[in-house]
Each structure stands twice: as structure tokens, then as C-alpha cells.
PyMOL commands that place a pseudoatom at each C-alpha (Angstrom):
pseudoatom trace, name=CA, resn=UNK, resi=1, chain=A, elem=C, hetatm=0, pos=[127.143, 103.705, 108.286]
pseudoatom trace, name=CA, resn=UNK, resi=2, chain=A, elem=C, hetatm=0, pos=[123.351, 104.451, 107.426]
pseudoatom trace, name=CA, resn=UNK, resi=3, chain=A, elem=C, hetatm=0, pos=[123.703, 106.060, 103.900]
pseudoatom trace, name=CA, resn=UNK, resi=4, chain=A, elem=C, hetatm=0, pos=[125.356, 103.121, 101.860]
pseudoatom trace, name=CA, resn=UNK, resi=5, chain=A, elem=C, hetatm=0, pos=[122.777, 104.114, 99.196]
pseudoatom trace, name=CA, resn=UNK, resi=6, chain=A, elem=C, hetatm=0, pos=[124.368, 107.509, 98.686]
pseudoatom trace, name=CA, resn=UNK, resi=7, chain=A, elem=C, hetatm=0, pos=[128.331, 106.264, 98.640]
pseudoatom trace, name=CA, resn=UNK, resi=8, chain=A, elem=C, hetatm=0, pos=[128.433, 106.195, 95.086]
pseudoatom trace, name=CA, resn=UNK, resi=9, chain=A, elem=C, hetatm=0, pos=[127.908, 110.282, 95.537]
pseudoatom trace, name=CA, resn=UNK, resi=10, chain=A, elem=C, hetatm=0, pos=[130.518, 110.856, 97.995]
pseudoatom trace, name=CA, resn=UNK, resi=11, chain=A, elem=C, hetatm=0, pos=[133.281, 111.712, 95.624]
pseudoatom trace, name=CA, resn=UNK, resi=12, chain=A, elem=C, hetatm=0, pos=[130.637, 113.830, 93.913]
pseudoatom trace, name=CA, resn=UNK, resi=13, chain=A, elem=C, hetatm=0, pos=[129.727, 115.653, 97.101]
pseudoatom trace, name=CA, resn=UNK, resi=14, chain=A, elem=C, hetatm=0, pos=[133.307, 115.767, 97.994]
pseudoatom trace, name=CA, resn=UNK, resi=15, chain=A, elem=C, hetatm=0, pos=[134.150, 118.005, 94.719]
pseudoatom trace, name=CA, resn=UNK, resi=16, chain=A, elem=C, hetatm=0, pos=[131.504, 119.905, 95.043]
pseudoatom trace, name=CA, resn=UNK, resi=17, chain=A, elem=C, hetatm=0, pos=[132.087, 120.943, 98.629]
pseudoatom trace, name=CA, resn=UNK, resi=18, chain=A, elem=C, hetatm=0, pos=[135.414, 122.379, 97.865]
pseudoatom trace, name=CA, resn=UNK, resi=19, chain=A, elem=C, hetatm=0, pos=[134.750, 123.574, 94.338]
pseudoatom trace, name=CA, resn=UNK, resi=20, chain=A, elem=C, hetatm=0, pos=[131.877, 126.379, 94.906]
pseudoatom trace, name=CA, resn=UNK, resi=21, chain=A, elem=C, hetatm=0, pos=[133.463, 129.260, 93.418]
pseudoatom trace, name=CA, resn=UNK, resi=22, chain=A, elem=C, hetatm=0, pos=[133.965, 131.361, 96.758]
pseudoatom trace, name=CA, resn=UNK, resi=23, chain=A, elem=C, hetatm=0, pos=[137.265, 130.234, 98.445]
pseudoatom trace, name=CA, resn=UNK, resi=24, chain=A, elem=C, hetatm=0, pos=[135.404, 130.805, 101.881]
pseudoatom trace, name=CA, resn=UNK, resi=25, chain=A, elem=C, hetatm=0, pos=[132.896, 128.584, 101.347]
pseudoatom trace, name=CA, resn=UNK, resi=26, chain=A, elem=C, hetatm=0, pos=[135.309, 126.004, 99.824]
pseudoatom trace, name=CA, resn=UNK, resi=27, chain=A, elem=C, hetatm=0, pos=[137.043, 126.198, 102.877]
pseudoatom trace, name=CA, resn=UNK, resi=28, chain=A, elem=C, hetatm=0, pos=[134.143, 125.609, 105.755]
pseudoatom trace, name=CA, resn=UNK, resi=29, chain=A, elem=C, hetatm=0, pos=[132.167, 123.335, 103.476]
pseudoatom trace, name=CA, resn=UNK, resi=30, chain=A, elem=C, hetatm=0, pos=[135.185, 121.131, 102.063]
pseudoatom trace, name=CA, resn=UNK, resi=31, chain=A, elem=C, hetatm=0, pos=[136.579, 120.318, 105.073]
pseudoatom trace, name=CA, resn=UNK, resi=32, chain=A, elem=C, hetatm=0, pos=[133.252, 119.660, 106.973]
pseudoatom trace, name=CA, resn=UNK, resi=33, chain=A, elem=C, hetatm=0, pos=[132.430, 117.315, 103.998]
pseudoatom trace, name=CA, resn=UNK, resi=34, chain=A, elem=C, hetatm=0, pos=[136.059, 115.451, 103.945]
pseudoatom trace, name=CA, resn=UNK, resi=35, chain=A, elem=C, hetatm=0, pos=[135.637, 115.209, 107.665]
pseudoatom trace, name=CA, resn=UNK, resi=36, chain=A, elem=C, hetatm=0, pos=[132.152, 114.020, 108.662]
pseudoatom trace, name=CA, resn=UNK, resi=37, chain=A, elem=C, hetatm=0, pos=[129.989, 113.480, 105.045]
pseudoatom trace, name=CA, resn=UNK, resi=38, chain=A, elem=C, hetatm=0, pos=[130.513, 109.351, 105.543]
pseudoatom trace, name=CA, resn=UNK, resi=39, chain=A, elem=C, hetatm=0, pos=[128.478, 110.362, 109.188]
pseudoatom trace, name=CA, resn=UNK, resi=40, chain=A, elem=C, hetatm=0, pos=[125.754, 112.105, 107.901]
pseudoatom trace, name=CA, resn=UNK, resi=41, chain=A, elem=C, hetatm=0, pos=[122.163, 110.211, 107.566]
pseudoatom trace, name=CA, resn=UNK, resi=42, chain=A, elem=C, hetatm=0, pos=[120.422, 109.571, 104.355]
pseudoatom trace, name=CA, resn=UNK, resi=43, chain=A, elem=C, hetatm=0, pos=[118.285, 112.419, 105.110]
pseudoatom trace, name=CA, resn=UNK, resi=44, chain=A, elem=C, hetatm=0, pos=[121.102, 114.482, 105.690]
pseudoatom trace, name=CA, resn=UNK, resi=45, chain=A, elem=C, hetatm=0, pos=[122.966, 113.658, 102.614]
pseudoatom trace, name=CA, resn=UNK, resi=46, chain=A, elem=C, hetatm=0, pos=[119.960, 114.277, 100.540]
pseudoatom trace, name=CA, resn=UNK, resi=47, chain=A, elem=C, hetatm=0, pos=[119.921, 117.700, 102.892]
pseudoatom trace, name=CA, resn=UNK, resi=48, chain=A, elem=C, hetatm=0, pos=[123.268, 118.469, 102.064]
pseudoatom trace, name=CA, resn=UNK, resi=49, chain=A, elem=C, hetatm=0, pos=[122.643, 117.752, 98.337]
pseudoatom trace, name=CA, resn=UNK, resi=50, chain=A, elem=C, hetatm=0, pos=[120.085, 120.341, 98.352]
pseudoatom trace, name=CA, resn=UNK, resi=51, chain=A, elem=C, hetatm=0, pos=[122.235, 122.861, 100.726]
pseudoatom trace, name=CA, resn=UNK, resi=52, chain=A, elem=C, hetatm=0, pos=[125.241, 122.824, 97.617]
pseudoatom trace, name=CA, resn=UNK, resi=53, chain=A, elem=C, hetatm=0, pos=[122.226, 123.879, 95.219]
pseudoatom trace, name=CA, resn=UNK, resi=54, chain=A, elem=C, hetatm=0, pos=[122.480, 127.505, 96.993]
pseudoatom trace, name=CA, resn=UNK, resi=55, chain=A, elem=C, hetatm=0, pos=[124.308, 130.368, 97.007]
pseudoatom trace, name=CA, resn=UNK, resi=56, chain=A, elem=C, hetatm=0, pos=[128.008, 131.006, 97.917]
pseudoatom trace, name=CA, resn=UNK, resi=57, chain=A, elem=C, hetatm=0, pos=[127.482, 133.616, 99.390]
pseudoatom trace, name=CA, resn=UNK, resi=58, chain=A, elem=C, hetatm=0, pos=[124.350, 132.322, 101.688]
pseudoatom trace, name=CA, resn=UNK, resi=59, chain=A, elem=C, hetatm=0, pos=[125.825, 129.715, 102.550]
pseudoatom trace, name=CA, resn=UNK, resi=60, chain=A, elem=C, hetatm=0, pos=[128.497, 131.891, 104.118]
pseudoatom trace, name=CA, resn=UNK, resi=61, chain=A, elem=C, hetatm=0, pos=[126.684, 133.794, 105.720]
pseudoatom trace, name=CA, resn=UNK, resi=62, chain=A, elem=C, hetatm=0, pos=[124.583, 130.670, 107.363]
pseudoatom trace, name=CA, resn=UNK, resi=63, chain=A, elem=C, hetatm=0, pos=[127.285, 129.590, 108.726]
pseudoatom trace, name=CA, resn=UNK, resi=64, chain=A, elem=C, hetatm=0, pos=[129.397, 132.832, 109.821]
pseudoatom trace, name=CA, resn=UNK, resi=65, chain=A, elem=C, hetatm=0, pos=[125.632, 133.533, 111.772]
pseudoatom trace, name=CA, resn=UNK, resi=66, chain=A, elem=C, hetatm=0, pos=[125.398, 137.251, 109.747]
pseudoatom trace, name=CA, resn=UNK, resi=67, chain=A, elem=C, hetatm=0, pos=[122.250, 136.185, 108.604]
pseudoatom trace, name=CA, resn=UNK, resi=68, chain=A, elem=C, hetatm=0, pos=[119.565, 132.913, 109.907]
pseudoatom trace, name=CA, resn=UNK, resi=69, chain=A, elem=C, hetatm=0, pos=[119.731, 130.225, 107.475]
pseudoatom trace, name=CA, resn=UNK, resi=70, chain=A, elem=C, hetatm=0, pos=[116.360, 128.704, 106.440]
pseudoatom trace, name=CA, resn=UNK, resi=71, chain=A, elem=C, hetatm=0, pos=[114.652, 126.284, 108.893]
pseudoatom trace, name=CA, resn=UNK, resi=72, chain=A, elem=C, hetatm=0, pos=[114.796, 123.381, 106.936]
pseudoatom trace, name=CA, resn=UNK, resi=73, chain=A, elem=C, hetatm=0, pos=[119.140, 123.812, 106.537]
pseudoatom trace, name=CA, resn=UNK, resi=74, chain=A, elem=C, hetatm=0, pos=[119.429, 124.208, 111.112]
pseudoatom trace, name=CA, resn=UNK, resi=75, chain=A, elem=C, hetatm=0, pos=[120.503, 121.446, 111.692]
pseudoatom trace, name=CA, resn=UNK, resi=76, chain=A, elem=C, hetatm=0, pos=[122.921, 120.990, 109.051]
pseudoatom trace, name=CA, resn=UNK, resi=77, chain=A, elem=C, hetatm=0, pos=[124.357, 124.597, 109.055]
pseudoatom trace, name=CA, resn=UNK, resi=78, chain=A, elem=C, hetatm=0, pos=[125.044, 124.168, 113.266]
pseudoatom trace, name=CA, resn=UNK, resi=79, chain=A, elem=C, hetatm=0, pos=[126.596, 120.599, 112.131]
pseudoatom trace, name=CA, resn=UNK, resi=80, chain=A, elem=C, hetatm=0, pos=[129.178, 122.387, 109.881]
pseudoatom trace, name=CA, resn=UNK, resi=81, chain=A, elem=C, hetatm=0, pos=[129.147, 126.137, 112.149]
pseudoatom trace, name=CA, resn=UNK, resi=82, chain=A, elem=C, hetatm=0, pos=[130.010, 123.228, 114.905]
pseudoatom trace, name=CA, resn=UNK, resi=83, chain=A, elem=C, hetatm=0, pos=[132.627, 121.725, 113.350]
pseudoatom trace, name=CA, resn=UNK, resi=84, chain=A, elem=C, hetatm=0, pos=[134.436, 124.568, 111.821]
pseudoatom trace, name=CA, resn=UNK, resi=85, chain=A, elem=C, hetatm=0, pos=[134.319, 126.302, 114.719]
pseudoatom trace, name=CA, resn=UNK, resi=86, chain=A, elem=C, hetatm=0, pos=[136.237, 123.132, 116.958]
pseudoatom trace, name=CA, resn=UNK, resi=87, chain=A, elem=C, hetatm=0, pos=[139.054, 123.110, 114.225]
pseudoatom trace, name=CA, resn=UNK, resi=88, chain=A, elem=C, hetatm=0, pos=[139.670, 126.905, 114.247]
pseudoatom trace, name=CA, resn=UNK, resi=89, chain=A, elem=C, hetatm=0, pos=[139.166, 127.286, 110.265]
for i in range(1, 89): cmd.bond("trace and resi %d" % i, "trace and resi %d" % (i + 1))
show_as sticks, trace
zoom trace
């Protein structure tokens, strides 16, 4: 696992992902985060850190593809679009 530095966070990142105020997001982001946050890379932690900063309701619509998330959050938001979409959330 490549982002030791950031496991003291996890249980941070962990509450935030399903505590965002919109039970939709919750839904996608908590169970992406339960499921694959201990595989993400220190840059992507520090990319998801910044991704929980934003809107609800962006977020959801990043993911749902109604509207292109910025460049910098691609990678990430296919990485959780991906994953929500192979367990049928």
C-alpha cells in the first residue's frame, strides 16, 4: 500500500465520504471510499481530499456524467463513475 502516510486520515475520509449532506452523494462516494480508499495513491488521496472540499451537488453530477467534472478530478471521478457503476448503486 503506497499511502501509509495518509492512514491516519482514513477514518477521517471514511466519515466524510458518507456524511456530505446529500444522501446521493453519500451513497456513490461512501461506498467507493469503504471499498477502494486503502488503493488509492498518495496523490490520489490528497486528490480525493480536495474532491470532498466541493459541492454535493457537483460532485453528483461528475459522476452521474450530467455535467464534465474539472480536468484535474478525471481520473478520480471515472475511478468512482467505474466503480459504482460495476456494483449497480
Amino acid at each position: 500500500m503506497g499511502n501509509k502516510g495518509h492512514a491516519v486520515n482514513f477514518a477521517r475520509l471514511l466519515y466524510r465520504s458518507w456524511h456530505r449532506g446529500c444522501k446521493e452523494t453519500d451513497i456513490l462516494i461512501g461506498h467507493f471510499a469503504r471499498a477502494k480508499l486503502a488503493d488509492l495513491t498518495d496523490d490520489e488521496i490528497t486528490l480525493y481530499e480536495a474532491l470532498l472540499e466541493e459541492n454535493d451537488w457537483d460532485l453528483y453530477a461528475w459522476i452521474s456524467l450530467s455535467v464534465e467534472a474539472p480536468v484535474q478530478y478525471h481520473g478520480l471521478i471515472r475511478k468512482i463513475r467505474d466503480f459504482n457503476v460495476s456494483k449497480k448503486l
